[in-house]
C-alpha positions in Angstrom: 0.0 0.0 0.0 1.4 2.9 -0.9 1.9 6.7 1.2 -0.6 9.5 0.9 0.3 13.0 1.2 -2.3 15.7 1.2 -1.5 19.0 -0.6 -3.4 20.7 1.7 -5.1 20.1 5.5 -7.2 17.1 5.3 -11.0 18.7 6.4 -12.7 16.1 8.7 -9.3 15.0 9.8 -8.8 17.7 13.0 -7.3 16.1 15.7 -5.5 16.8 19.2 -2.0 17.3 17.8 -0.9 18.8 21.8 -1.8 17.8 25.5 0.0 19.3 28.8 -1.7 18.2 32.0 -3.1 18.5 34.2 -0.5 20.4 36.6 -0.5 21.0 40.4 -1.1 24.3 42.1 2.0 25.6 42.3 3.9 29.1 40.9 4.1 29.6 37.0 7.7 29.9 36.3 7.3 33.8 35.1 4.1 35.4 36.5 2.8 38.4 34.7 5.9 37.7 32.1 4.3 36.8 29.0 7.7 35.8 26.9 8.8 33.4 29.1 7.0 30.0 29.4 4.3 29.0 32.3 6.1 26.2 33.5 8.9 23.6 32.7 7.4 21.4 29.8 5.0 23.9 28.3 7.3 24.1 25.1 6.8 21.7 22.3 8.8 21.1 19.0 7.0 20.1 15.3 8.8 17.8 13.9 10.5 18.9 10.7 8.3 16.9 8.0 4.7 18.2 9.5 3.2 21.8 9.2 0.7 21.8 11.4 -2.6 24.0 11.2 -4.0 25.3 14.5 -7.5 25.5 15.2 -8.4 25.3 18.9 -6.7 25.9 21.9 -8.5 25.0 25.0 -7.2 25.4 28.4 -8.8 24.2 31.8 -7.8 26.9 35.0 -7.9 26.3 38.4 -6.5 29.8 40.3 -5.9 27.7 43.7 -8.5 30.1 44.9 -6.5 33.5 43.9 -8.5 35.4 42.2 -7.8 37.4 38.8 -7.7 37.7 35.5 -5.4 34.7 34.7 -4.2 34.2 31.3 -2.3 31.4 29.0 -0.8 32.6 25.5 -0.1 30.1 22.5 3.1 30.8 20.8 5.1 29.8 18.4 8.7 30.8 16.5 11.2 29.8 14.4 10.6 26.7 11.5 13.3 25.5 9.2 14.9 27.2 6.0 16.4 24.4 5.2 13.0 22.6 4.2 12.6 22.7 0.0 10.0 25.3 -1.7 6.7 23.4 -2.3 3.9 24.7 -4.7 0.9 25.7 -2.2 3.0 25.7 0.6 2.7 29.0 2.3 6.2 30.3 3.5 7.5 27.7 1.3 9.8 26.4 3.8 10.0 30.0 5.8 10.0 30.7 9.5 7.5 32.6 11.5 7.1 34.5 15.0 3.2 35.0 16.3 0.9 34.9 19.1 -1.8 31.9 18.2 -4.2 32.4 21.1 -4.9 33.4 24.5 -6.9 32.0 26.8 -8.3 34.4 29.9 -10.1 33.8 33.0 -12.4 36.4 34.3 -11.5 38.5 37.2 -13.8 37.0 39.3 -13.3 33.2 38.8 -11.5 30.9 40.6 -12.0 27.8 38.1 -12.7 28.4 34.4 -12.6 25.9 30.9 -11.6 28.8 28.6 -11.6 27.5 24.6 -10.3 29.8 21.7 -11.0 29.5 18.4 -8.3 30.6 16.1 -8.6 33.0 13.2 -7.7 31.2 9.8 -4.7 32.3 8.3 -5.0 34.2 4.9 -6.3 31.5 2.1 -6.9 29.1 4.7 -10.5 28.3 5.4 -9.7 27.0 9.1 -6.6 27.4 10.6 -3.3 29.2 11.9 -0.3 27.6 10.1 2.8 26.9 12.1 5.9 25.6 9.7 7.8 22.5 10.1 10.3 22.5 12.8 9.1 25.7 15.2 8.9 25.4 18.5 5.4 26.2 20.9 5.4 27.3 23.8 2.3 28.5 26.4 3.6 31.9 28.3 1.6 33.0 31.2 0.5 36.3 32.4 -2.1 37.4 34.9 -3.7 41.2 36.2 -3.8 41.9 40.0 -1.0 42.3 41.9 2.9 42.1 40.8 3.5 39.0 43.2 3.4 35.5 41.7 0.4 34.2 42.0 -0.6 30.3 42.1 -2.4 28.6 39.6 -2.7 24.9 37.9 -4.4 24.0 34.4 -4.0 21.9 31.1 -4.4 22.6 27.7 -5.4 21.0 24.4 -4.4 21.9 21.0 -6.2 20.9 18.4 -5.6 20.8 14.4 -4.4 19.6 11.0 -1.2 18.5 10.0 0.0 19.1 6.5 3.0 16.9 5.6 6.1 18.2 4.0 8.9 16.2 2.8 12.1 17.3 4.0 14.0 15.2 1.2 12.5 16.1 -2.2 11.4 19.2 -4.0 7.7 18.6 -4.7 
C-alpha cells in the first residue's frame, strides 16, 4: 500500500495534535511575564516533515482560589529554512514568530474551561499555520497584583497536519 500526502489540511481530519496536563497548584515559572514560558514542559517542537494547522486551543484553569484575570498565550517561533520550496505551501519552507491564542479567565473566577477558536490564516478556510520544525510554547500572564500568583491548568491543542517532505522538491 502505498503513502498518501495531502496538498493541503485534510478537512474532517482535526485532531489533538498537543496535550499538557493536568499540573498541580503551584507558581508559573514567570508570572505576569508573558515571553517566558508558564512552567517547565510547556514548550513543544513540530517535527520537521509536519506543518501543522491550529484550530483550537482550549485550556482548563484552576487559580488555587487566587482570584484574577489569569491568562495562558499560545506561541510559536522559528521553523526550518532548510525545508525545499513546495507549490501551495505557504512560506514555502520560511519561518514565523506569532501569538496563536490566548486563553483568559475572568476577574472573578476561581475555576474556568476557557476554549479559543483561532482566526484562519490568509487563504486558509480553518486554521493558523505553524511551519515544520518551530517550536510552541504557552507563556503566562495574569492582572492583580505584581506578586506571583498560584495557579494549575491543562491545555489542548487541536488541528491539521499538513505533511512536508524534507528530502524532495515537490
Amino acid at each position: 500500500m502505498g503513502k498518501t500526502a495531502f496538498d493541503g489540511p485534510v478537512y474532517g481530519a482535526k485532531s489533538l495534535l498537543w496535550s499538557y496536563g493536568p499540573a498541580t497548584c503551584d507558581t508559573p515559572s514567570t508570572a505576569a511575564n508573558t515571553t517566558g514560558l508558564y512552567k517547565n514542559g510547556s514548550i513543544r517542537v513540530l517535527p520537521p516533515y509536519e506543518d501543522w494547522y491550529i484550530t483550537e486551543f482550549y485550556v482548563d484553569f484552576s487559580t488555587c482560589s487566587s482570584l484574577g484575570a489569569h491568562s495562558l498565550i499560545l506561541k510559536s517561533e522559528g521553523g526550518s529554512t532548510t525545508i525545499p520550496a513546495r507549490l501551495n505551501a505557504p512560506g514555502n519552507g520560511s519561518t514565523r514568530a506569532q501569538t496563536i491564542a490566548t486563553a483568559t479567565t475572568a476577574t472573578t473566577s476561581t475555576t474556568a474551561g476557557v476554549l479559543v477558536t483561532t482566526t484562519a490564516d490568509g487563504g486558509e478556510f480553518e486554521g493558523v499555520w505553524v511551519p515544520a520544525g518551530s517550536t510552541l510554547r504557552v507563556a503566562y500572564s495574569h492582572v492583580g497584583s505584581t506578586t506571583a500568583e498560584v495557579m494549575t491548568g491543562g491545555w489542548q491543542v487541536s488541528g491539521f497536519i499538513r505533511f512536508r517532505s524534507s528530502t524532495r522538491n515537490e
